[in-house]
N, CA, C and O of each residue as an XYZ file, in Angstrom:
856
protein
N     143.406     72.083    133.795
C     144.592     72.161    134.655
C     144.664     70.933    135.558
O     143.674     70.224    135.735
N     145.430     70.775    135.927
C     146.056     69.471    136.723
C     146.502     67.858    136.341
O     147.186     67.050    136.970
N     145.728     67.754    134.893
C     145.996     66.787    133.948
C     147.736     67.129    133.615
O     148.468     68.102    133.435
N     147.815     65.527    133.679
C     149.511     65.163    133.189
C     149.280     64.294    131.679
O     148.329     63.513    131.683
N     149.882     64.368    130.740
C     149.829     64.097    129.362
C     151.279     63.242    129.173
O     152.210     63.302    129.976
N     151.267     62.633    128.239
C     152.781     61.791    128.033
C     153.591     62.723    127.661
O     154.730     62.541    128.093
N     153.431     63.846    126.899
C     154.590     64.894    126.532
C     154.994     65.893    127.410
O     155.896     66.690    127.154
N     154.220     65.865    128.645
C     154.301     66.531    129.656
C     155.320     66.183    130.861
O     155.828     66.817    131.786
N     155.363     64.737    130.341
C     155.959     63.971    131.340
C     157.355     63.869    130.913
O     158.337     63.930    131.653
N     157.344     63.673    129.370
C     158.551     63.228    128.524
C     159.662     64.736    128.859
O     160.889     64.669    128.786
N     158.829     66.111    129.248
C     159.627     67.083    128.621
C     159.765     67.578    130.375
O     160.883     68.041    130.602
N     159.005     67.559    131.385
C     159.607     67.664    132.652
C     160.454     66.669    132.942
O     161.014     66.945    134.003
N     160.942     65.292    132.360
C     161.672     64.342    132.531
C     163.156     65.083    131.791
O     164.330     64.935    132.134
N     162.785     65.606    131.078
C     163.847     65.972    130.348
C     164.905     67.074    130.651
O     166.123     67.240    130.582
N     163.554     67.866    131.099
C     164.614     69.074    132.436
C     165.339     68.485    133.858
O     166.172     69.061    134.558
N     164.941     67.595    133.980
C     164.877     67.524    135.365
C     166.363     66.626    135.220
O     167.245     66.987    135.999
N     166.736     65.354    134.170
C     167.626     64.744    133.870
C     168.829     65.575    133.460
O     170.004     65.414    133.788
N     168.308     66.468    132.702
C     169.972     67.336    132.022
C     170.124     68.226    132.777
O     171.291     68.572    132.958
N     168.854     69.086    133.651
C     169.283     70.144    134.766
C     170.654     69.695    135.818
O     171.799     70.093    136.033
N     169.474     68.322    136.424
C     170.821     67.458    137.419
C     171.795     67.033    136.586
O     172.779     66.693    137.243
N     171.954     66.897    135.347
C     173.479     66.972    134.803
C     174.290     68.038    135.121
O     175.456     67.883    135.485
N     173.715     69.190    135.000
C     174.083     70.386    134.496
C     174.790     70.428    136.336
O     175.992     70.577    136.555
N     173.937     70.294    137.236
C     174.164     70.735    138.468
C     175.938     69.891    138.972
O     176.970     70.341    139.469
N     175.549     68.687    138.561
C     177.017     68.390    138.796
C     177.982     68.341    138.184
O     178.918     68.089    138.942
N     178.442     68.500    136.693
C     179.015     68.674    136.240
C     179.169     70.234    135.435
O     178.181     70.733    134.894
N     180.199     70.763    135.430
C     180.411     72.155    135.312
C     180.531     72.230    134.006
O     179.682     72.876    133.391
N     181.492     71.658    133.376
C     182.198     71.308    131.958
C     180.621     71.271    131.595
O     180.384     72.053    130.674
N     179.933     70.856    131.875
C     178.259     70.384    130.667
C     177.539     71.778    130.692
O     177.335     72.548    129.753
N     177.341     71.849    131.492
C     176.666     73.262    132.055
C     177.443     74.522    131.337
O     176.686     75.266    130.714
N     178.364     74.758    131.330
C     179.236     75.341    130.067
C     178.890     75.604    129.173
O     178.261     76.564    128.727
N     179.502     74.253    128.595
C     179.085     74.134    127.663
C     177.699     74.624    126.268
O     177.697     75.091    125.129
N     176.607     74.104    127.378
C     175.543     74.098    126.631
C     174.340     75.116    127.487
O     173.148     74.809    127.464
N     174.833     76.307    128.202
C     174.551     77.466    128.492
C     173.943     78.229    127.312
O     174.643     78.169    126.301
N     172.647     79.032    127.179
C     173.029     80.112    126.481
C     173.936     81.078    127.115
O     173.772     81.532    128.248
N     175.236     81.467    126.045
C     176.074     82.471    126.128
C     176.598     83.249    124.878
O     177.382     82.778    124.054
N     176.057     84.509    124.848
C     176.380     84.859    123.579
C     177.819     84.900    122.873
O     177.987     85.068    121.665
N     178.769     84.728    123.773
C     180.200     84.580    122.904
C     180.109     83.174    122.054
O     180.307     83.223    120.840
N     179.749     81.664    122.824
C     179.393     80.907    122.307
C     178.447     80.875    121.108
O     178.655     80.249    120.068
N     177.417     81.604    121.374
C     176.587     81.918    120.274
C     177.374     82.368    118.747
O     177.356     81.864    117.625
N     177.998     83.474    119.289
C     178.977     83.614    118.151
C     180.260     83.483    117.460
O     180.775     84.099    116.527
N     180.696     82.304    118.335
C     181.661     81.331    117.500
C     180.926     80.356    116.841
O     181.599     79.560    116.185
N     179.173     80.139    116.841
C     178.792     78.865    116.115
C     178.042     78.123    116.639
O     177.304     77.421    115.948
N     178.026     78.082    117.664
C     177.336     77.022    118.661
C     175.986     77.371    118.650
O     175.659     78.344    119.329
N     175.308     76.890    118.142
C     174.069     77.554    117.876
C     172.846     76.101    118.816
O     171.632     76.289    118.896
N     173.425     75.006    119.305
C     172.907     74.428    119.649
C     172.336     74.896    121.007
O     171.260     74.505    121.460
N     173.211     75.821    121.639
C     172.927     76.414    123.301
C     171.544     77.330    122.819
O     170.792     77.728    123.708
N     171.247     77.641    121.405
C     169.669     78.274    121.599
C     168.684     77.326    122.112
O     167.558     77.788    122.298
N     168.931     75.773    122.449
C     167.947     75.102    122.936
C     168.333     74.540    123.879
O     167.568     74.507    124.843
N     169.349     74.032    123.963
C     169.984     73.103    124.983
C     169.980     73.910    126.009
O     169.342     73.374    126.915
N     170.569     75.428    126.460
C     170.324     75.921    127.503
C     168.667     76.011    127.849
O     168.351     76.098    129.036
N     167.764     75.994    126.961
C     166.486     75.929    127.850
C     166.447     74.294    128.113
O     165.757     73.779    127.233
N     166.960     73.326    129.032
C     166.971     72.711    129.554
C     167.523     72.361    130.654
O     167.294     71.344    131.308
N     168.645     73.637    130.987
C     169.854     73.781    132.141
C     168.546     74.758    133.030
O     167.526     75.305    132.610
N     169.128     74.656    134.361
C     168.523     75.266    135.493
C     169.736     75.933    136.541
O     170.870     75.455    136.503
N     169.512     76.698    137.168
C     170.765     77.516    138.111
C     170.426     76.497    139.433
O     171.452     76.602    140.105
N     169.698     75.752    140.007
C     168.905     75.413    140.936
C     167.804     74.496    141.266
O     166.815     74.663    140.552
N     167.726     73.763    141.974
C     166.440     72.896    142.085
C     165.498     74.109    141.817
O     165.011     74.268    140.698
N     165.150     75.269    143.215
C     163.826     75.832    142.877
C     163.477     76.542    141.879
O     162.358     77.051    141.813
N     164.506     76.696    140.838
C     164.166     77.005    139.647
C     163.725     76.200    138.424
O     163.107     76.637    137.454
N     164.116     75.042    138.619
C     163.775     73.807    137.975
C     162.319     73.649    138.271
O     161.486     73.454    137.386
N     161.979     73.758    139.809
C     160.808     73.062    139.810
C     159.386     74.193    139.908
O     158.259     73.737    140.096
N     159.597     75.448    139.778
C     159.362     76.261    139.497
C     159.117     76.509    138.319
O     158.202     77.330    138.259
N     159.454     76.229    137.415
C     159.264     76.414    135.825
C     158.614     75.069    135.847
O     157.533     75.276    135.297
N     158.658     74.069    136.108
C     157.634     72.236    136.049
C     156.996     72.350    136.348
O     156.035     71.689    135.953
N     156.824     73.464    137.531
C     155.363     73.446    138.710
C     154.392     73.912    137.453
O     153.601     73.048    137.076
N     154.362     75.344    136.675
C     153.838     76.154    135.902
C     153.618     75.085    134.625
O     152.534     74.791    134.122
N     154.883     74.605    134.256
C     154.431     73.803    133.363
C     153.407     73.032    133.235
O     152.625     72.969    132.286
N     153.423     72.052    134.843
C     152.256     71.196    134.696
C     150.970     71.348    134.870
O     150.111     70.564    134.465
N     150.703     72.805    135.747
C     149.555     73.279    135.224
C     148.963     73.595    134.345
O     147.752     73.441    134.508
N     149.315     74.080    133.218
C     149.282     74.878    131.880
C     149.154     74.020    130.864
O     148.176     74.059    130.118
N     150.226     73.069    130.718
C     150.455     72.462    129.349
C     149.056     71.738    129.096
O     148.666     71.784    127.929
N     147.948     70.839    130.349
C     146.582     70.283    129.512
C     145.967     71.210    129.144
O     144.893     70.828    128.680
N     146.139     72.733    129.087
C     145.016     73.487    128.232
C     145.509     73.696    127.048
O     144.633     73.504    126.205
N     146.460     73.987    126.611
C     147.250     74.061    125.175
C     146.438     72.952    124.645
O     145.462     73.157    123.924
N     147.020     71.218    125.163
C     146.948     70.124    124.147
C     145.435     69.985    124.167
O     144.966     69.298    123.259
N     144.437     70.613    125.203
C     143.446     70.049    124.684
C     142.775     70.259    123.798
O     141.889     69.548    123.324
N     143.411     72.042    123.245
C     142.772     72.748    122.323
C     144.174     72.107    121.367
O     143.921     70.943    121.059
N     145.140     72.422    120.994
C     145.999     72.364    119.457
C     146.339     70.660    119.829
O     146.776     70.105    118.821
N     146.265     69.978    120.700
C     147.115     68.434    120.215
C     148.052     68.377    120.968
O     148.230     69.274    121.793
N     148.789     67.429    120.883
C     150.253     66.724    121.249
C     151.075     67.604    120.460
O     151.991     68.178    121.050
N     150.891     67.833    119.103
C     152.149     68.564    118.302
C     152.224     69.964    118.133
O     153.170     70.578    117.639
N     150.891     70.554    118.690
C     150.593     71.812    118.454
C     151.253     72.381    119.446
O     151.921     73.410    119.338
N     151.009     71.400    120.967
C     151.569     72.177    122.033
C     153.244     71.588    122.014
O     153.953     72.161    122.841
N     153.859     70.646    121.269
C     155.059     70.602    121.234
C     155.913     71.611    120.517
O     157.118     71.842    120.622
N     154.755     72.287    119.578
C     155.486     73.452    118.789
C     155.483     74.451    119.264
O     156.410     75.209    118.979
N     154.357     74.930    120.271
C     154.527     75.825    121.178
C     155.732     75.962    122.102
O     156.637     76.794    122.169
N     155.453     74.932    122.746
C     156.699     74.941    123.694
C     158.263     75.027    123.147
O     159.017     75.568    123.956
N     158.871     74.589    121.922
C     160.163     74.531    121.025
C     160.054     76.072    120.462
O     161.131     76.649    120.615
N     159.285     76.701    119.995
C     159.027     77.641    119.227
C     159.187     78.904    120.576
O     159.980     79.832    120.417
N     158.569     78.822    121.525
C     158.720     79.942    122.515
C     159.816     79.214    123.001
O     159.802     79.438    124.212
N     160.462     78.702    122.828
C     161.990     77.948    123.637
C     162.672     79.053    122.677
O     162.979     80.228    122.878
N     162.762     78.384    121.788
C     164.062     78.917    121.168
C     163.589     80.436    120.542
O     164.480     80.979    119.890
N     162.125     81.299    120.668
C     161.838     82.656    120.314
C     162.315     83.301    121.680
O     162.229     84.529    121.703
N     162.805     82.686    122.828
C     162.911     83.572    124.174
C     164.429     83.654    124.186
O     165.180     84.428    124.780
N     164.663     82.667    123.387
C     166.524     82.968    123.251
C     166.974     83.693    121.922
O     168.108     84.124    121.712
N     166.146     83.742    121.258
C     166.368     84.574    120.058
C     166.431     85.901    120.529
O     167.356     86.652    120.219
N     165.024     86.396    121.630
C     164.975     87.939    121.784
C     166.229     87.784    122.863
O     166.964     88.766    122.969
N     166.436     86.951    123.437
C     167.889     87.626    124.317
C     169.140     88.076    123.719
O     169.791     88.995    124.214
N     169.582     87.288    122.391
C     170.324     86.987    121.627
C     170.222     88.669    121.197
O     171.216     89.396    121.174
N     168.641     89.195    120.818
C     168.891     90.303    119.974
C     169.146     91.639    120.863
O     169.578     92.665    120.338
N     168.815     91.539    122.405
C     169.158     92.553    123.069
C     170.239     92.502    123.953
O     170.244     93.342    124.853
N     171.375     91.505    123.875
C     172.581     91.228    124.597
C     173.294     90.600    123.288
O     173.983     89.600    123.491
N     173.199     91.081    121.987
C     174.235     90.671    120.890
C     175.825     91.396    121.054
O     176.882     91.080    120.506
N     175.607     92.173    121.753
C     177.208     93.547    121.713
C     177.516     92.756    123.710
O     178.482     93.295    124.249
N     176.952     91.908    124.409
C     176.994     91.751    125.545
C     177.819     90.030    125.478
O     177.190     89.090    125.963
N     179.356     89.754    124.790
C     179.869     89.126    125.015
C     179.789     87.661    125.924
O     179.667     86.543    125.422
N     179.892     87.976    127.435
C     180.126     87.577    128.423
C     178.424     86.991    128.946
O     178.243     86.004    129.659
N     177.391     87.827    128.415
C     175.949     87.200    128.855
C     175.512     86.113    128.752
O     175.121     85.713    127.656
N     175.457     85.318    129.894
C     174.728     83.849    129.641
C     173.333     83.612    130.376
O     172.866     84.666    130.807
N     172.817     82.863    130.539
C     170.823     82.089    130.941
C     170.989     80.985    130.674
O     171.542     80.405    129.740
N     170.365     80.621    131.741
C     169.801     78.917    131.042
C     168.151     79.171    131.874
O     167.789     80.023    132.685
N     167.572     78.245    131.364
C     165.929     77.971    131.915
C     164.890     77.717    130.981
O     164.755     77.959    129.781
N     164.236     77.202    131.790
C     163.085     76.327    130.804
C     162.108     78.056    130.810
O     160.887     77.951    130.694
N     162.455     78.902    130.886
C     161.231     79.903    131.612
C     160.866     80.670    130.140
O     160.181     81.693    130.138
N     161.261     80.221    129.205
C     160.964     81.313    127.688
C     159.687     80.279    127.367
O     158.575     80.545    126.912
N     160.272     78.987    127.779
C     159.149     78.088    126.995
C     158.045     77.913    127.249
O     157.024     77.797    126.571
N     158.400     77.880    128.911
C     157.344     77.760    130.512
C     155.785     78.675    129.777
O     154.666     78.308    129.419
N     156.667     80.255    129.846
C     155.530     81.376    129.650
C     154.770     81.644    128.253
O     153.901     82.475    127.988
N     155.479     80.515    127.326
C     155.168     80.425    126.137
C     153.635     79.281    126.132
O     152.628     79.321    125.425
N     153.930     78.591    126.943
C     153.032     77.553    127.228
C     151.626     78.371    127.888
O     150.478     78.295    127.449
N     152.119     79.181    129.097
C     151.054     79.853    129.721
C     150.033     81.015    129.253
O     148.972     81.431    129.719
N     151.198     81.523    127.577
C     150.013     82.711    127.278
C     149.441     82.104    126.314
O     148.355     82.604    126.020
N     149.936     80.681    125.336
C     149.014     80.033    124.601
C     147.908     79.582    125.191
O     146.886     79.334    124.552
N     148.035     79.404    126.732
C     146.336     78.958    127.639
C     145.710     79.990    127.903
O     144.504     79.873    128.121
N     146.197     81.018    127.952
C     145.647     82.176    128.154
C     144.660     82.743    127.076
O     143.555     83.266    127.229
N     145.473     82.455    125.803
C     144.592     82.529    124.243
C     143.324     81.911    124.490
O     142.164     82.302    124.357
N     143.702     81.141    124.777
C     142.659     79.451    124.685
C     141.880     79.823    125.897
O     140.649     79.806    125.877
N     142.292     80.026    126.533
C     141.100     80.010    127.627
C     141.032     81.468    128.893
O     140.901     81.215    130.091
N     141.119     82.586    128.498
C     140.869     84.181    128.064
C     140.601     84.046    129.616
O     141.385     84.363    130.511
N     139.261     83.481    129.760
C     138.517     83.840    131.100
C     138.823     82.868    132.169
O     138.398     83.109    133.299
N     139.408     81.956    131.979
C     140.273     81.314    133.142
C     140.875     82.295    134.447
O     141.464     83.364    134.285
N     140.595     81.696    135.669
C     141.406     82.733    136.834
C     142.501     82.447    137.573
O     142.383     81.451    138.286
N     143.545     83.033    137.615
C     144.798     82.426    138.312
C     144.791     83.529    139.700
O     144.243     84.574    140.051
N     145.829     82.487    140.224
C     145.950     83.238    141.623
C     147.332     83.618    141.514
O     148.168     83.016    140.841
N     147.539     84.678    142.231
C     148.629     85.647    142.237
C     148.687     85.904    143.496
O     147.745     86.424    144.093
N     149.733     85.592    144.024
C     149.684     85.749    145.810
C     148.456     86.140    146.368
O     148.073     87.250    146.737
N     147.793     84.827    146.369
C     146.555     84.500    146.773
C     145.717     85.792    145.975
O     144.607     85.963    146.480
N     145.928     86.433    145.196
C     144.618     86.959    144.537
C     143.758     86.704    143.136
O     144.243     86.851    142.014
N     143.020     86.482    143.284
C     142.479     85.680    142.112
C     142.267     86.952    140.619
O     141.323     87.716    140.819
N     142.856     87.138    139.567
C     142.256     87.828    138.472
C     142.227     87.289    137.252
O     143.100     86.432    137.119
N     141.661     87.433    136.451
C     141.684     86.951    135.401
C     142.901     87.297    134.157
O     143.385     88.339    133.718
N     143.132     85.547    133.810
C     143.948     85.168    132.774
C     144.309     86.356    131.744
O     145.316     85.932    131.175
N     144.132     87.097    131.433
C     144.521     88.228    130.226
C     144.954     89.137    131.224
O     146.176     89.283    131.172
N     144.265     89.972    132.338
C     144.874     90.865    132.912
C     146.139     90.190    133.561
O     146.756     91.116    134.087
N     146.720     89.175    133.741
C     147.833     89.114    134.288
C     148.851     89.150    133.068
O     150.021     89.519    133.165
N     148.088     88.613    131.636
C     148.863     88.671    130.697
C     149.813     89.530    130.235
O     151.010     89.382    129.990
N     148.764     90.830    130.126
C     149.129     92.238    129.915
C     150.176     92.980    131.207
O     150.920     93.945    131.036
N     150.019     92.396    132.190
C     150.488     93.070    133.132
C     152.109     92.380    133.598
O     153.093     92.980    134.030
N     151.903     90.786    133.294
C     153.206     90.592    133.214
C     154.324     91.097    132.010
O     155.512     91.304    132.259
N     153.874     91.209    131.038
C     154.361     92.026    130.030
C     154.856     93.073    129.865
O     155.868     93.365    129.228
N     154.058     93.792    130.521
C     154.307     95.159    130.666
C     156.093     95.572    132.330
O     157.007     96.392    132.424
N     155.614     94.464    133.121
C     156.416     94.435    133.816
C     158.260     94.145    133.371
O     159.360     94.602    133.682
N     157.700     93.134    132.500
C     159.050     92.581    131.749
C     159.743     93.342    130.981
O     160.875     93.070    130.581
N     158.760     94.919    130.570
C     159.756     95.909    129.419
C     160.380     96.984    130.810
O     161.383     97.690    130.914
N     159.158     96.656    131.795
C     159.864     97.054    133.101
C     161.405     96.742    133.174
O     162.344     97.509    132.965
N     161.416     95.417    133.527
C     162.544     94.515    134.197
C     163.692     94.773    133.058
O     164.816     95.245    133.233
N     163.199     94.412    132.071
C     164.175     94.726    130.842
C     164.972     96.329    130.811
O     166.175     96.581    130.737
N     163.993     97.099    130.883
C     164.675     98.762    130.689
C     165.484     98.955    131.811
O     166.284     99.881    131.674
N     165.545     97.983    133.569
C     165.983     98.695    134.691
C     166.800     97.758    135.136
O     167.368     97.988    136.203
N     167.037     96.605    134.509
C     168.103     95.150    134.484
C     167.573     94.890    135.894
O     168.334     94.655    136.833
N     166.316     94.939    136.005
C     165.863     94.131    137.340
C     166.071     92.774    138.091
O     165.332     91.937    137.571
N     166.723     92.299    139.009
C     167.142     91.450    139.614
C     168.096     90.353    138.427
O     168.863     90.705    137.531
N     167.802     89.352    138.730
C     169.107     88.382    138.352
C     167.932     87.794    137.202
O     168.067     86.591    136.975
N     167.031     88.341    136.602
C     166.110     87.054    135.570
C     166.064     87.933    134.245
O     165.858     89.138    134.100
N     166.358     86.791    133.209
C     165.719     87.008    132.090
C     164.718     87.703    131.240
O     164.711     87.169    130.131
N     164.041     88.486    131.305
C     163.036     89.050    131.188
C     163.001     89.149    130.200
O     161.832     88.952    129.871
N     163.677     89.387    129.245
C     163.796     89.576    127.570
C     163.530     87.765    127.545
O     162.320     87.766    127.769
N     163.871     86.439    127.428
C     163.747     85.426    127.484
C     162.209     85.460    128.143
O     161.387     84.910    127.409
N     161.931     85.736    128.776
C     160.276     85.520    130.072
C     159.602     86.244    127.907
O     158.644     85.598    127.482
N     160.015     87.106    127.166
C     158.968     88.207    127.186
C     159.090     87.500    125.480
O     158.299     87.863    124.610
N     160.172     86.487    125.209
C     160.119     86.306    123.682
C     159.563     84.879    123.582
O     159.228     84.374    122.510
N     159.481     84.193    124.907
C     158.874     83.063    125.002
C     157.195     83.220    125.214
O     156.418     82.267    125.150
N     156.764     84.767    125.507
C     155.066     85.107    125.850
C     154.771     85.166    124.328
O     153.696     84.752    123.895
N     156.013     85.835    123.275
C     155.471     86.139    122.032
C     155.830     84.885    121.545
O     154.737     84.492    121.137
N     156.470     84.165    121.357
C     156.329     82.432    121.050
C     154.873     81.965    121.022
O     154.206     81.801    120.000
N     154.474     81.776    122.269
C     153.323     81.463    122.541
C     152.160     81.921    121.795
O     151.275     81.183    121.359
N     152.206     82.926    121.701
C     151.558     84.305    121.210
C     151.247     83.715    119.826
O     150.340     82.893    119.699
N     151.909     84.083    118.902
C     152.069     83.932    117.497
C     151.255     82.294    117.503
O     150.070     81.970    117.434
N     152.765     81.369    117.640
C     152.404     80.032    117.473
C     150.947     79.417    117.631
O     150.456     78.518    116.949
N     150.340     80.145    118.746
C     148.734     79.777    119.301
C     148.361     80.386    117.922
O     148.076     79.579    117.037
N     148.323     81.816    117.608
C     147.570     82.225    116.957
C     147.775     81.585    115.148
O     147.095     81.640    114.124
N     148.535     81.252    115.373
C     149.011     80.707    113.452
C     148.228     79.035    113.400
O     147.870     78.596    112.307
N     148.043     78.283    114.568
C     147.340     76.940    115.175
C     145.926     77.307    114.734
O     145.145     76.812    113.922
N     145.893     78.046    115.319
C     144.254     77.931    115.838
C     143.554     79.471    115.672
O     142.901     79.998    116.572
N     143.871     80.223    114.067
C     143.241     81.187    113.743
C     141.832     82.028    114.312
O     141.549     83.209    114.513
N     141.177     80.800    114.437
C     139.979     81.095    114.997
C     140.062     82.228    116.008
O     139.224     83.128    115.973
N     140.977     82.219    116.847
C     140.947     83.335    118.162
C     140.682     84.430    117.802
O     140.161     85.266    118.540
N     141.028     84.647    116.467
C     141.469     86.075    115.855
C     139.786     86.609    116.073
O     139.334     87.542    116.737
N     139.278     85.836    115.422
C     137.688     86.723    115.506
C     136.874     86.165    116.623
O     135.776     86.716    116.702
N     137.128     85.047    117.689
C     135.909     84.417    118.365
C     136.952     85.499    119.902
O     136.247     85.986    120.786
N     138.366     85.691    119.973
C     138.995     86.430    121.422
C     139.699     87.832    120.775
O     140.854     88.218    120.956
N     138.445     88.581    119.820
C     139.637     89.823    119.060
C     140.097     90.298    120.501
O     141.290     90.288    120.803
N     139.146     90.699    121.349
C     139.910     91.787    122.114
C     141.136     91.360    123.372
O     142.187     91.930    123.666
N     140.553     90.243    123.880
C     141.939     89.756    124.244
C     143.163     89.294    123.310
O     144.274     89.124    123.812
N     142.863     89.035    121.520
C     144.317     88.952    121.233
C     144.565     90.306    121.118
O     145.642     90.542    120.569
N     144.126     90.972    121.348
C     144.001     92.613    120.672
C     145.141     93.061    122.082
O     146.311     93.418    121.950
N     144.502     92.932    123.180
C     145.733     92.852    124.862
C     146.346     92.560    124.681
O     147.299     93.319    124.503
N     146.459     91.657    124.575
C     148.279     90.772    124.617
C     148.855     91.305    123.193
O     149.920     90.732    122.963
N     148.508     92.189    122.194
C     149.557     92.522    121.347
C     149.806     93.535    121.945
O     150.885     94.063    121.675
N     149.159     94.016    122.698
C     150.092     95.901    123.011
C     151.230     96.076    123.239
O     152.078     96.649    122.555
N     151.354     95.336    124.729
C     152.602     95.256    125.528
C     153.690     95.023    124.115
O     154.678     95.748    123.998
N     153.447     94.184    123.324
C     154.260     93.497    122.354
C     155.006     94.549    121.642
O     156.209     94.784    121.759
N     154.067     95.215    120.816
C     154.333     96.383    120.288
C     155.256     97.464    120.993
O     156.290     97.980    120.570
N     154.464     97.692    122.400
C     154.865     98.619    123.236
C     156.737     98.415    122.970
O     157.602     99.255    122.722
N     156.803     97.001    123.150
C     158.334     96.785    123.487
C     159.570     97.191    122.598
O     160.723     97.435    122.955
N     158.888     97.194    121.069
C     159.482     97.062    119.504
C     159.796     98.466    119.359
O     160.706     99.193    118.960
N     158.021     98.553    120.128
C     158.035    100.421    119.559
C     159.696    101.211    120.553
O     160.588    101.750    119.898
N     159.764    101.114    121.935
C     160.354    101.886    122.451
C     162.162    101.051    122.476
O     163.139    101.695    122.859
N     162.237     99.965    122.124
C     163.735     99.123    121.186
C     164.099    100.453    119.791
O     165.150    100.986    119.436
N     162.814    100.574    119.365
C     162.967    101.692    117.916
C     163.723    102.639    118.353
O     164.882    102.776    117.961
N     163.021    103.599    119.432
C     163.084    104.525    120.087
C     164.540    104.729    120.927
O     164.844    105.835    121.375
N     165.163    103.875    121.045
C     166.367    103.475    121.711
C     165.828    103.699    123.117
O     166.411    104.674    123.593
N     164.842    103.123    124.070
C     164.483    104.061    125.271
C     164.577    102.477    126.012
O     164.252    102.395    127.197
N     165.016    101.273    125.292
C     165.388     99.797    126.042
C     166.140     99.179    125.513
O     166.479     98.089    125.974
């Protein structure tokens, strides 16, 4: 953590340039929103381009802050391309799951780097299980926050909790998720039981979507 990488730099450069587009010009920001009406006239480019729009500086720098902690544990374990596929792959898997639970929701739009952000953070989490983060100032370990943000998000999702994404937060954790694990197989048998955690919540979510109960 705290290491800055050239793709790290290239891709917070990149939010930070089209966000402040986005901020002053309206017509752009529009435009290249995820919004599912757009979505379904064609525009299929807003599955990525909106994860580069921001509502806000502190949301911008809020999703960079996370980023730049996170992203040197990905590349040091998968590479430059491993963690570029991470990050594109939970980009556009956090707009896919929004896409699939606001498809009949016309008028729904998001923008944010935050599908990709958390896509980045549970591939370090794979990678590095026993790592400790702080959580308003409390320190626990990397998997229990995993599971627990997860679990919060089928929360946020079932009770349309505040103004965020949570379906996007929860398809960008399974981005991460997968992509780490299809990289770097190994986890499967050297972290069974933490990948074994982080699939529950996953399941949990599919299972009760089945169920019609989200």
């Amino acid at each position: 953590m705290g290491k800055i990488d050239l793709i790290t730099i290239i891709i917070i450069g990149a939010n930070v340039l089209i966000s402040l587009k986005g901020f002053n010009d309206f017509s752009f920001f529009e435009k290249y929103k995820f919004n599912v009406g757009g979505l379904r006239r064609g525009e299929q480019i807003r599955l990525f381009s909106a994860g580069f729009l921001h509502v806000d500086m502190m949301h911008l720098f809020f999703n960079m802050f996370t980023l730049y902690f996170f992203a040197g544990v990905v590349i040091d374990y998968l590479g430059v391309f491993g963690f570029t596929v991470v990050y594109v792959g939970s980009l556009l898997l956090g707009n896919l799951l929004s896409l699939y639970f606001h498809n009949n929701e016309y008028h729904y739009s998001a923008v944010g780097a935050s599908g990709a952000v958390m896509g980045v953070l549970y591939s370090a989490i794979l990678l590095e299980p026993n790592m400790t983060l702080i959580l308003f100032v409390i320190p626990m370990p990397a998997y229990i926050f995993g599971v627990g943000y997860l679990l919060y998000s089928i929360y946020g999702m079932k009770n349309r909790l505040g103004n965020i994404g949570h379906d996007a937060h929860f398809g960008g954790a399974i981005g991460g998720y997968a992509v780490t694990l299809i990289l770097a197989s190994w986890l499967i048998s050297e972290h069974t039981l933490m990948v074994t955690l982080l699939a529950i919540p996953i399941i949990l979510l599919f299972v009760l979507k089945k169920l019609g109960k989200i």
